[in-house]
N, C-alpha and C positions, 0 to 999 in steps of 0.2 A: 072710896077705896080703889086702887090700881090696879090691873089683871094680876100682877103679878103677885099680889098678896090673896086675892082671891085665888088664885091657884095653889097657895100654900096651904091656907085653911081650909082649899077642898084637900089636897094632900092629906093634910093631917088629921081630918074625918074620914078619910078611906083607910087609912093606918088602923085606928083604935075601929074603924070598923071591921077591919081584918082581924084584929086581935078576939073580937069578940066573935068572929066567927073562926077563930082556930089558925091563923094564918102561919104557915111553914115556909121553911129555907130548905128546897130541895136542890141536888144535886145526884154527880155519880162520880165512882174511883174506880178509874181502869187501871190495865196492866199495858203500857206501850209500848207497843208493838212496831216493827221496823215498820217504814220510816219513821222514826223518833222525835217528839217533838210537837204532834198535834195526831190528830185522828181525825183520817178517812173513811171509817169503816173498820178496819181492821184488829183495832184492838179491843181487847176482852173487857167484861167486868172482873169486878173483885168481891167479889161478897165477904164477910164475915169484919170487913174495916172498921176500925175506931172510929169515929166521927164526932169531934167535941164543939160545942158551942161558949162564945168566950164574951164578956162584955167588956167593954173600956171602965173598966174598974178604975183607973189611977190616970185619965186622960191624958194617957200620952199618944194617943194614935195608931200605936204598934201594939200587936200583941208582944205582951213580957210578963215577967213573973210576979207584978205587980194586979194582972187582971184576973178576972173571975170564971169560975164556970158554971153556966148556968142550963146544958142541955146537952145531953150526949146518945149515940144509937150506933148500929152496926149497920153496915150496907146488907142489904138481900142480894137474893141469888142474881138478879142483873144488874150488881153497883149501884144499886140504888139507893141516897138516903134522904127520912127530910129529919127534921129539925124545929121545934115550936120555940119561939123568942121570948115566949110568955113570962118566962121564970127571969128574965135576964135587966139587970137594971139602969139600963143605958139606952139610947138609939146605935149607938156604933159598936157593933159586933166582928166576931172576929171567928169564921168557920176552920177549921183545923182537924187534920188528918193525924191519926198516928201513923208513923210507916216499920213500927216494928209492928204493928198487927199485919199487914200484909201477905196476902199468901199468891203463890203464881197460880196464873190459869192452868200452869201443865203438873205434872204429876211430879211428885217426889221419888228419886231411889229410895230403895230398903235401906231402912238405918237411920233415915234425916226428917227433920218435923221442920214447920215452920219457923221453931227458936233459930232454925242455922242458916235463914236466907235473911235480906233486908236490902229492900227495892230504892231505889232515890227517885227525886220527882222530874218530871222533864217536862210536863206542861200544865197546866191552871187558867181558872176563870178570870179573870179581871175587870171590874168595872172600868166602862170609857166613857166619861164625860161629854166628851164631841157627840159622841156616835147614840151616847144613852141605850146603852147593851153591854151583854158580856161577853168580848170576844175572849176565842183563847188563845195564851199567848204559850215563846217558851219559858221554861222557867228550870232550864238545867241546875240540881245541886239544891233546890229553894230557894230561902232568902241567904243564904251563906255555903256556898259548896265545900266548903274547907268547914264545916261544924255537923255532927253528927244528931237527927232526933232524939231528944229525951225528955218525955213526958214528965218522968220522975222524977226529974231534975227543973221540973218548968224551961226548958231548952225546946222550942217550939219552930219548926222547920218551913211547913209545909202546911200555911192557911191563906185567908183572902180576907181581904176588907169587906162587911156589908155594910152597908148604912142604911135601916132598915126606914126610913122616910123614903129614897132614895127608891130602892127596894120595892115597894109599896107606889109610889108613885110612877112609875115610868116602866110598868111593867112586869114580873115575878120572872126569873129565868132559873134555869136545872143550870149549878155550879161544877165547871169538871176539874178534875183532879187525873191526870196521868202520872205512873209512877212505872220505871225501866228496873229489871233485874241485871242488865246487860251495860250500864252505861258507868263509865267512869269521870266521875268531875274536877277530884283533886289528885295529888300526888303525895299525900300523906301516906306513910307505913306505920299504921298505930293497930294496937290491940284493945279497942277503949273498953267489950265487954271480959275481956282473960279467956278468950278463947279461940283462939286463935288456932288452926289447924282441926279443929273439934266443932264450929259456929258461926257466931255472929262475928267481925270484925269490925270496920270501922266504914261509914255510911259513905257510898259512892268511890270507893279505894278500889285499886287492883286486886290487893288479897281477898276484898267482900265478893268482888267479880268470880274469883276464882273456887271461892267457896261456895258462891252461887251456882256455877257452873258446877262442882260436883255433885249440889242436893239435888238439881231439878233434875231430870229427863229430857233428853232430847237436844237441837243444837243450841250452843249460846255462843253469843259473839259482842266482843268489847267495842265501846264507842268510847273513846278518851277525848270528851267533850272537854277540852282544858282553857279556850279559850276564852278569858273571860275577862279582857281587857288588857292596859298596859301591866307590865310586871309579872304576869304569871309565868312560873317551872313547867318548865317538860323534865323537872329530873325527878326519881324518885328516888330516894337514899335510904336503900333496905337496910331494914332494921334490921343488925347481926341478934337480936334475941328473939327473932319470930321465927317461925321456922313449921314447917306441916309436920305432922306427928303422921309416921308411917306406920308405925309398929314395928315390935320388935326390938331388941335390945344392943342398940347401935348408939350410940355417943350421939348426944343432942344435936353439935355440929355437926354430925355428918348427914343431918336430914335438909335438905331443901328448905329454900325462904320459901320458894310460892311451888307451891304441887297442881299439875294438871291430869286429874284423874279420869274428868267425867270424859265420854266418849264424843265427837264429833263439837269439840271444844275449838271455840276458833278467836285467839287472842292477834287481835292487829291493832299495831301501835301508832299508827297515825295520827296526830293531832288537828281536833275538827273543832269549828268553830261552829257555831248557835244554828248556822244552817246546813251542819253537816258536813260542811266542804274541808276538804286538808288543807292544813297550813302549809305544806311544807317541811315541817318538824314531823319529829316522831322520837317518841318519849326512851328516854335514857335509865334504864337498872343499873344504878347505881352501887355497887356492891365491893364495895373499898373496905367499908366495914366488917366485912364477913372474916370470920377465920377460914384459917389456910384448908378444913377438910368440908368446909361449906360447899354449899349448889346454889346458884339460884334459884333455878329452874330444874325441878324433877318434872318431865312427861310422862306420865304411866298411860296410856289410855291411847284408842284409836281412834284412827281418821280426823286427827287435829289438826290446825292450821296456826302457825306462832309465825308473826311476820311483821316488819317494820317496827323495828326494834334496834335500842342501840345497848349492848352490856359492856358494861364497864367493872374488871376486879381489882384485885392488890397483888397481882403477883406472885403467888406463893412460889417458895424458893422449894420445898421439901415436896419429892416425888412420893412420899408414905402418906403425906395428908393433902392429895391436890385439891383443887378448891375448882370449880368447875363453873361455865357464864349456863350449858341446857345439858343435861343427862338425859337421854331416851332408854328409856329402860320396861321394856315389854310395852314397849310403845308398835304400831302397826299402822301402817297407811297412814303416815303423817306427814306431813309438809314445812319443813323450817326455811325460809327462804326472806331475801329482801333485808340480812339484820348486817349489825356489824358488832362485830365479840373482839374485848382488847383484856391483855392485861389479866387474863386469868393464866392457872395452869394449862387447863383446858379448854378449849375454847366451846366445841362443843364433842359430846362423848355421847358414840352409842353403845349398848349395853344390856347381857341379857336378852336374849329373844326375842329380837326386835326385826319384823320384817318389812319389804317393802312400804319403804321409807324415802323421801326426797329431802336433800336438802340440796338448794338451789341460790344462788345468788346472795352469798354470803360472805362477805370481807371478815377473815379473822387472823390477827396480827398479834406481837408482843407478847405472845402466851410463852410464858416459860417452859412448855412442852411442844405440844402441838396444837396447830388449828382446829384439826377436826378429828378426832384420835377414837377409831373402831376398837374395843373388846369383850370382848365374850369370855371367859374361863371357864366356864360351865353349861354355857347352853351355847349352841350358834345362833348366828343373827345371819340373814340373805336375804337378796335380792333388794337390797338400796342403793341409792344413787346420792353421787354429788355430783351436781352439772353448776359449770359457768359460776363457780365459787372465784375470790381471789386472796390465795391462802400465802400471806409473806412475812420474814423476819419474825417468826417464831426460832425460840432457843433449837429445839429438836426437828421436829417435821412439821413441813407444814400439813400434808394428809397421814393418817398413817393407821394401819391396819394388822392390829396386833396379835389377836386371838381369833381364831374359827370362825371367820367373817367369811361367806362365799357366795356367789355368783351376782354379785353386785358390778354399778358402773360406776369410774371413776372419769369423766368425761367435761372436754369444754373449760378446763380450769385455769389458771394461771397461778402458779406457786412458784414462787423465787425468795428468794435469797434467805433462804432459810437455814438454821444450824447445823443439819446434819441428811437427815434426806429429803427434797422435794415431797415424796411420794413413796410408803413405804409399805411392802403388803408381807405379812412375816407368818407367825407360827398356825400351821395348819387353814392355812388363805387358800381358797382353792376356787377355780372357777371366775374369778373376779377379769373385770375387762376395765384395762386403762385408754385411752382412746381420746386423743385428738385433744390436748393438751396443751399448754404449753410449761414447759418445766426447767426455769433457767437460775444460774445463779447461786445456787444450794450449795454449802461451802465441801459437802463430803460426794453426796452420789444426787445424781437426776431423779432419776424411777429406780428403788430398789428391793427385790421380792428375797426375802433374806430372811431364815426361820434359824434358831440356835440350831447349835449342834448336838444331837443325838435329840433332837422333837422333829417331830411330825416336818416336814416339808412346804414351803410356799407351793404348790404345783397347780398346772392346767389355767393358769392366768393366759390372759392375752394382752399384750402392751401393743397397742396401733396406729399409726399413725400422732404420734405425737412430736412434737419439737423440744428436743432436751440438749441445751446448748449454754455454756460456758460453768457449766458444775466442775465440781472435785476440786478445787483450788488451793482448799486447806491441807494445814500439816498436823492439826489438832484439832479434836471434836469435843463432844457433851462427854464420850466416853473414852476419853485419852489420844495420843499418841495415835496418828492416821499414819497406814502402810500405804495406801493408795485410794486417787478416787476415782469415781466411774461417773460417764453419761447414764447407762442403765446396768445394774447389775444382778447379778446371779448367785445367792450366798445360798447352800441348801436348801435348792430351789429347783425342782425337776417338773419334766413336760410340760414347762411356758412354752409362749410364741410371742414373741419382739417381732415384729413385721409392721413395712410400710413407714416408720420412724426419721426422721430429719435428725440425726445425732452428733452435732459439731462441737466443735470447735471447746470443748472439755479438755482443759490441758493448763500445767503450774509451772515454772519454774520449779517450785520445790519438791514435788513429789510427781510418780507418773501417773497419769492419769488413764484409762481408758474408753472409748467410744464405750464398748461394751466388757463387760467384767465379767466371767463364770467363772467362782471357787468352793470351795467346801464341801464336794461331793456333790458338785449339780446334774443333773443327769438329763439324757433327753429331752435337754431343750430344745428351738427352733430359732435361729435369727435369720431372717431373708427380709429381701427385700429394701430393707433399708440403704440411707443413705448417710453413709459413714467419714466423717473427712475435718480434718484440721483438730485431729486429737491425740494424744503423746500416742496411745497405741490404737489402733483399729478397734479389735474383737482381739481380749486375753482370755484363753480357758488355761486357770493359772496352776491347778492341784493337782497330783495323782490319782483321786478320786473322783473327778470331773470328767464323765465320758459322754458318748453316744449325743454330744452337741452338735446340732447341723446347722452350717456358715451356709448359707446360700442366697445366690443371686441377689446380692449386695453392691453399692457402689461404691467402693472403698477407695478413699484419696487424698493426696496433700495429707497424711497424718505424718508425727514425727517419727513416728514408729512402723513397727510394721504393719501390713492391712491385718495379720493374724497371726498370731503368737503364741504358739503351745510353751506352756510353763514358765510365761513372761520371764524369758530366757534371749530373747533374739531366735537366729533363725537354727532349727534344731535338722541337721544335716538327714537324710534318709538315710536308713541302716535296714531295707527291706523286712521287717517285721513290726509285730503291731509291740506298743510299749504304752506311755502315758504323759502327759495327760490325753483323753481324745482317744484312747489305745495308740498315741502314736504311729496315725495314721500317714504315710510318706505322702508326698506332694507330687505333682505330675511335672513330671519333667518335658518339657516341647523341645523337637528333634528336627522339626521341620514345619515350614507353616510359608502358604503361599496366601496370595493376594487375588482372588478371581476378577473377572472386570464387573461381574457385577456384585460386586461388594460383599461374597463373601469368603470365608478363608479355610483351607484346605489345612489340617493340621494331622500330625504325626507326632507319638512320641511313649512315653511309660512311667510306671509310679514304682519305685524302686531304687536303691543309692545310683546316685549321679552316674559314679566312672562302671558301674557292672550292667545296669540294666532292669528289665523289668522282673520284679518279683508278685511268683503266685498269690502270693498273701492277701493281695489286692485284688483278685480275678473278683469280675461283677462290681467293681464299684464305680462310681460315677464321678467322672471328671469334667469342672466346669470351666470354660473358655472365657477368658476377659482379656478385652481391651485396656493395658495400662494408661496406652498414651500415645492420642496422633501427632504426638509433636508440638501441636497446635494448644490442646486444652488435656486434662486428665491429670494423671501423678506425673510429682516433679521430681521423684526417685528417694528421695530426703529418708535418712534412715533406714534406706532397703539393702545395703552393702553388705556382702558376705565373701571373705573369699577371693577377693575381683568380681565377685557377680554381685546385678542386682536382682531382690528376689521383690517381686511384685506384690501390689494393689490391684486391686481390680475396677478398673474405673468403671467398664460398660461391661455389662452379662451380653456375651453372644450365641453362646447354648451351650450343649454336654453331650458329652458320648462317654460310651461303655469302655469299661478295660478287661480285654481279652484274659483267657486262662495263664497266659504265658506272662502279663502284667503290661501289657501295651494299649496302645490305643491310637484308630486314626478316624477320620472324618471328616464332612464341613461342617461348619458354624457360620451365624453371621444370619444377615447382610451384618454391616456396622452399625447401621444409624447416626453416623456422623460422620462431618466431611473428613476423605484422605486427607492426612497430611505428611509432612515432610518425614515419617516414620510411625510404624508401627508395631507398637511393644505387644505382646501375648504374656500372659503367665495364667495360671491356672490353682483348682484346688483339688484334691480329691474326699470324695465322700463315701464313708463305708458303713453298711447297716448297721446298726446294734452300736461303734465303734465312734463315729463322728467325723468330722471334716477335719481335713490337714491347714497347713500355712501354707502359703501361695509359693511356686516353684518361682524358679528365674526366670528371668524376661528371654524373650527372643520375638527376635523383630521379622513380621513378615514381611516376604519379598512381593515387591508389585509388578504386577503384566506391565508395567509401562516402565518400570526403570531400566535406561539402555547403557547405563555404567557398568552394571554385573554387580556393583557392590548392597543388595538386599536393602537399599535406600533408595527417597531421593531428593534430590536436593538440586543447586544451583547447576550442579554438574549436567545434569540430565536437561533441565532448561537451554544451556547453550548447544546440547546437543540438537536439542528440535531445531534450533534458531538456525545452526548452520546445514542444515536439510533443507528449512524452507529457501535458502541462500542459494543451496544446490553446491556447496560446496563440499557434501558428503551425499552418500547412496539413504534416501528415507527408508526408514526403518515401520514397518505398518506398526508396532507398540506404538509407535510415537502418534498416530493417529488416535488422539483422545477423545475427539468429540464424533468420530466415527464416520465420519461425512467424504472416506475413502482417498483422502488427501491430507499431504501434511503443510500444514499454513501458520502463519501467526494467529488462528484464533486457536489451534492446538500449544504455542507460547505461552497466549495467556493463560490460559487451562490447567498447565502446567504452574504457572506463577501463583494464579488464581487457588487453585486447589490446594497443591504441595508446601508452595511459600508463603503462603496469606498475602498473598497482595501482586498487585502487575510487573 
């Protein structure tokens, strides 16, 4: 006889001698625990599990509905079970897990038992032949990720081969069983036990995920284990008839496909493979099917995480029943970031009492409304952000902020070429800060804080530092017939501040456009600072009801219009008293203005009608001094004609002085900050408390300590003047000493060429 048959008939006298002393099939069913997959230590048992024993009843190898049961028991309190073969009438056995009996380590909210969770398996025993042991392996999903447990059905998921010869000879080992509340394997949207929003769902699905996440306690986080060879979906094609039951007496559709209640919920959509690592993909909500008043996504709950995701709708055409890709609604400390939202009304909507909130890095386009669309009606929502979003070609806005949204950031974004406003902060918006931006492209207005008329006010916004450049274009919008469009505007919208802003180049052939727009009764605004230029108008404050707006220290230039515009009228002549819009505050007239050598300018003059003088009306307000133009660079005059005058832009802020009781005013201003050149234009503005900033007066050109023609320029004239000095053909003139070095020579020429003519 050969070793190796004496080693079988020893085998198989140690088997029947096992039998007759009781021999068992022990193991344990944990709950796994991140990292998913196998167990370090860290994962829990599960006490109270199913635990069935099967024979190969119908020798096929696999357990099926053809085999037997021949032993069954429940794990103890540390996952523990065994299992006696005794009763079983085969050598090859088949250990199996139910995993609807499954319960979490962690605790249940009030309201939910074990019928509404249901764990999927993610790792298992295996025998190895090489190795003659049980290692453990993954085992994402069971034997079929795409089929759900059912015992009652003989549908068996989640067991392991014994071969109890096997078994018996080479050793007895504790069988494991890992099973995740967290992990998702396929992308099926099925309801397979009818209860959907209320339970159980379908085994290893999003919505099982998500219902898990509301029964247990504490955080849960998704693993969208999808890959599972060639062929597999990352899309999920939500079923239009599933839908969470919120309560309350609302039209079916208008409840969410998937609801995120539980608190400290953290859905990422990533696509990972067996060892956890991203694909690269990340899984598609597919929601085409949904009717037009659907959600996909309702967030009720705080300190969520929803991230790397792509939603996908149908467009709903009817503003009464939009159809939404995320609703946050008394949602608080959450994070939406990393997704891209196409093709809904909404892209995504916050809603109801929802406070400090992020959404961040978020592409959302082709929404037939808007990308990311704030309202409240009834309760405020503050203090959220969207940072570094890229919000474009939506039908309406790409941001927009509808209802009693305040002291939020709107920052870091790129929104263009959207239907109607880039960026829109409207009825009772107060406190919000727009900030560093970029905002181009939008067919009606850039940045627009604009609340109807006769509600509450946009007001106490800050628009800063952002780039809003080649909006207003259109001659029609979502809401009809366009009067005009604006870089940033101001529709009943009082106490903003626009400061620090890059606002160009806004301007149509068909209609006018302007840098900045106040109408409707906007009151006490602020625009400073900004850099204003290549737009039909500068800064319009266009209505009789528009006051106490202050235009300051701005660089206003190259527009086709004027740098400022009371009653987008052109230039509204002074008539010494206050009137409207602005109260028709008169403009500073310059009377006199010299050139110091060191670069700054002595000015003289009054705010009151041209041909009479200065008017009291104006005593205390404050007049601000700009440089139009050294000839060189600045405004190139284009649409500033009134009269035979031109009335000024203000290229460079050089400072401001007070206007006497009498309505005059003199001082210095300055240095310049930029080089002399062949001329230089002044005009000015004036600004009166309570009342607001005028349009810019007429130019008048300061006169230079070096010009030796007399005529308040200078030009080539004055070069040949130096040149025949240095020749000695005329008496030097000390002006013509410009470089100071007490003599007039050809490096005072060049100086002259150099400085005044741009060039030698």
């Amino acid at each position: 006889m050969g070793r190796k048959a004496i080693l079988v008939l020893l085998g198989m006298a140690l088997w029947a001698a096992g039998f007759a002393q009781g021999l068992e099939i022990t193991g344990y069913v944990y709950e796994d625990l991140a990292p998913l997959g196998g167990n370090s230590g860290e994962d829990r048992p599960i006490p109270g599990a199913e635990v069935y024993l099967f024979w190969d009843a119908n020798g096929t190898g696999v357990l099926d509905p053809g085999d037997k049961e021949c032993a069954s028991t429940v794990t103890d309190g540390t996952g523990h079970f065994s299992l006696s073969p005794s009763g079983c009438g085969s050598d090859l056995l088949f250990v199996a897990v139910d995993s609807r009996s499954l319960i979490s380590s962690r605790r249940l909210e009030p309201g939910y038992s074990e019928d509404d969770i249901w764990a999927e398996e993610t790792y298992q025993s295996v025998y190895d032949e090489d190795l003659r042991s049980w290692p453990t392996v993954k085992m994402f999903g069971g034997r079929d990720p795409e089929v759900s447990d059912d015992f009652a059905n003989e549908v068996y998921e989640h067991w392991v081969t014994v071969d109890l010869k096997v078994y018996n000879e080479f050793g007895r080992s504790d069988l494991l069983f890992g099973f995740s509340f967290e992990v998702i394997v396929n992308t099926r949207d099925v309801d397979e036990d009818g209860t959907s929003g209320t339970g159980r769902s379908a085994q290893g699905t999003l919505r099982q995920f998500l219902e898990n996440a509301r029964a247990i306690s504490g955080p849960d986080r998704s693993y969208f284990v999808l890959a599972h060879g060639p062929g597999y979906s990352r899309t999920i094609r939500v079923d239009p008839d599933l839908w969470m039951n919120c309560g309350g007496g609302y039209n079916r559709k208008a409840h969410p496909s998937y609801g995120i209640t539980g608190d400290y919920t953290h859905l990422d959509g990533r696509v990972l493979d067996w060892d956890l690592t991203p694909t690269g993909e990340v899984v598609l909500l597919d929601s085409r099917d949904l009717p037009d008043d659907a959600m996909t996504i309702l967030l009720s709950a705080a300190h969520v995480t929803v991230e790397n995701l792509e939603f996908m709708g149908n467009r709903s055409i009817s503003p009464d029943t939009p159809n939404r890709g995320i609703r946050m609604s008394g949602a608080n400390y959450c994070t939406i970031q990393d997704l891209v939202i196409h093709d809904f009304h909404l892209g995504i909507e916050l809603y109801w009492s929802s406070h400090h909130n992020l959404i961040q890095r978020v592409e959302s386009y082709n929404n037939n409304h808007s990308g990311i669309y704030f309202q409240d009606y009834w309760a405020r929502s503050s203090y959220n952000e969207i940072r570094n979003c890229y919000l474009h070609d939506n039908d309406i806005n790409g941001i927009g902020f509808a209802w009693d949204n305040d002291y939020s950031t709107i920052s870091g974004n790129v929104v263009e070429d959207n239907g109607y406003a880039g960026i829109w902060i409207g009825y009772a918006c107060d406190h919000n800060t727009i900030q560093d931006n970029v905002v181009r492209g939008n067919k009606i207005s850039g940045i627009l804080l604009a609340s109807w008329p006769s509600y509450p006010s946009a007001e106490y916004n800050e628009v800063v530092g952002n780039l809003v450049e080649e909006n207003g274009g259109a001659t029609t919008g979502p809401y009809g017939d366009v009067g005009y469009g604006t870089g940033i505007g101001l529709y009943n919208a009082d106490n903003n501040i626009v400061r620090g802003n890059v606002i160009r180049d806004n301007v149509s052939g068909d209609i006018t456009v302007y840098g900045v727009a106040i109408d409707a009764g906007s009151t006490g605004n602020t625009v400073s600072e900004n850099e204003i230029t290549g737009n039909g108008v500068g800064v319009a404050v266009i209505d009789s009801k528009s006051y106490g707006n202050v235009i300051s220290r701005n660089s206003l230039y190259k527009n086709a219009g004027l740098g400022i515009d009371l009653g987008a009228d052109g230039v509204t002549p002074n008539d010494g008293a206050l009137g409207s819009p602005n109260r028709g505050v008169d403009y500073p007239v310059i009377t006199r203005a010299r050139t110091n050598p060191d670069g700054t300018i002595y000015v003289e003059g009054f705010v009151g009608p041209e041909n009479t003088g200065g008017s009291n009306a104006f005593a205390g307000a404050t007049v601000e001094i700009f440089l139009v133009t050294n000839g060189i660079n600045g405004d190139d005059h284009t649409g500033n004609a009134y009269g035979g005058k031109t009335y000024g832009e203000g290229w460079k802020y050089l400072g401001s002085l007070t206007v006497g009781s009498a309505g005059s005013f003199a001082g210095t201003v300055g240095p310049l900050g930029v080089p002399i050149g062949p001329e230089l234009l002044l005009s000015g503005t004036t600004t009166l408390s309570g009342a607001g900033t005028s349009e810019f007066g007429p130019t008048l050109n300061a006169c230079f300590p070096h010009d030796l023609t007399g005529d308040c320029a200078l030009g080539l004239d004055d070069v040949r003047l130096v040149h025949l000095m240095v020749k000695g053909c005329i008496p030097w003139d000390p002006r013509a000493d410009i470089d100071g070095d007490g003599d007039v020579d050809m490096d005072d020429v060049s100086k002259y060429a150099e400085f005044f003519l741009g060039g030698d």
